[in-house]
N, C-alpha and C positions, 0 to 999 in steps of 0.2 A: 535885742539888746544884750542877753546874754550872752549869745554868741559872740558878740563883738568885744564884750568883756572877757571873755574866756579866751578869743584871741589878743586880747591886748598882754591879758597874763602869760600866755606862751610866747609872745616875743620879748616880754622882758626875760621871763626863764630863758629861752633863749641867747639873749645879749652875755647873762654869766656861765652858760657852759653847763646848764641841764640837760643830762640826757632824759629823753623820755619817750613815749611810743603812744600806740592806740590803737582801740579794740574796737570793732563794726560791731556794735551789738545785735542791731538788724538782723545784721550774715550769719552771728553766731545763732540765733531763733532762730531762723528760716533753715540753715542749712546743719543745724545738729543734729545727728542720730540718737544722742544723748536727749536732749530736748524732745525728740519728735516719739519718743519709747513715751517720755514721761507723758506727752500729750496724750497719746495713745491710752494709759493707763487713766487718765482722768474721761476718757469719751467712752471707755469702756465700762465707767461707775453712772457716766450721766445714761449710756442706753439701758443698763439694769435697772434703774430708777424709772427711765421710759416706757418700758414693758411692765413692770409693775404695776406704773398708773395706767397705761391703755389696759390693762386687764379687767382692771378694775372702774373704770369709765364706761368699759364695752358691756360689762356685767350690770351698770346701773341704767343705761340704754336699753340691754333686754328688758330689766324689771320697768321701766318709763313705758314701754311699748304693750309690756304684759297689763298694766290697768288700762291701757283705753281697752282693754277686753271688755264684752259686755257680759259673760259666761261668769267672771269671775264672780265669788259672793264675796258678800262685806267682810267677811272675817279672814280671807282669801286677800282679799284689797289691804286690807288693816295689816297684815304679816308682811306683805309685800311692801308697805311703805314705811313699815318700822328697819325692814332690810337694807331699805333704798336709804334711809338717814343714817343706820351705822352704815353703810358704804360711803357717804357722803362723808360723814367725820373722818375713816379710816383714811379717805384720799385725803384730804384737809393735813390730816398728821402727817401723812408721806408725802407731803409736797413737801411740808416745812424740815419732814426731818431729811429729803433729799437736797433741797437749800441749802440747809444747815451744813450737810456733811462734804457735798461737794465744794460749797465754797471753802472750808476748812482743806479736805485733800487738795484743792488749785492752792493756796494758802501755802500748805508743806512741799508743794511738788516745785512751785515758784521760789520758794527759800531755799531746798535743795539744791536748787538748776545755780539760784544765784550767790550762794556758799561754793560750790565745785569753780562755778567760773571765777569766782574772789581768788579764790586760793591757787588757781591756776595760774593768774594772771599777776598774783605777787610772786608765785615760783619764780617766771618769764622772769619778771622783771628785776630779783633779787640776782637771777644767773647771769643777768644782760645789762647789772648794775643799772637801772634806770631808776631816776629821781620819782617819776610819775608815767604815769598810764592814764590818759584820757577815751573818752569815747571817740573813734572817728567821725561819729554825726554832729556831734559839737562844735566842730570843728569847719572855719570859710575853706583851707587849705589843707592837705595831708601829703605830705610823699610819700608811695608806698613802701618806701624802705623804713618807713617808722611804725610802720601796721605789720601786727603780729597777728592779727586776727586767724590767718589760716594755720600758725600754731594753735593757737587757743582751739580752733577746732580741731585739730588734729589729738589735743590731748585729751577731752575734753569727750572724745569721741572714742578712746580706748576702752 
């Protein structure tokens, strides 16, 4: 339904003589170097976080494995399971504060991506005097002479 409203509104702009264009958002994700750095930078906070907790899982595993000992003594036992509950809090808090922070960095890195392409995309179209700029996928029809999409990447990608 929207689609069909969103084209109903481009053939009236059309009827009075709007220019306007449209961006693959899609193409612009999938094939940005710009985009694919930022990704990059957020896969590289989530494996820091990764390695942190399998450290610390592997660490609570040894001690899990060390009381079925039968060697150990009660006081031996009693250290080892006050260890195993501060490693169990410690991971508790670095889950949430990995949570926490990653969603926040996807958060700035998405605002980023989608600030640079805003402002690309009004350059484009303040230089190419265009009324508007729609998404290609919006869109039943496109001729590709009103997609600017592989500017936007081409700048977008400097």
């Amino acid at each position: 339904m929207k689609k069909f409203i969103l084209a109903l509104l481009i053939l009236g702009a059309l009827s009075f003589g709007l220019d306007f264009a449209c961006v693959d958002t899609g193409k612009v994700v999938r094939e940005s170097k710009f985009i694919a750095k930022a990704q990059m930078e957020l896969k590289r906070e989530l494996e820091r976080y990764q390695k942190l907790i399998n450290r610390k899982q592997k660490r609570m595993e040894e001690i899990r494995k060390s009381l079925e000992s039968k060697a150990l003594s009660e006081s031996a036992k009693q250290k080892r399971i006050k260890e195993l509950e501060k490693l169990e809090e410690e991971l508790r808090k670095l889950q949430v504060e990995a949570q926490t922070k990653l969603a926040r960095k996807k958060a700035e890195l998405e605002k980023m991506v989608f600030d640079k392409v805003i402002s690309i995309v009004e350059k484009k179209a303040k230089a190419k005097k265009l009324k508007a700029v729609f998404d290609c996928n919006a869109m039943l029809y496109v001729d590709k002479s009103v997609d600017i999409t592989d500017e936007v990447l081409k700048e977008l990608d400097k």
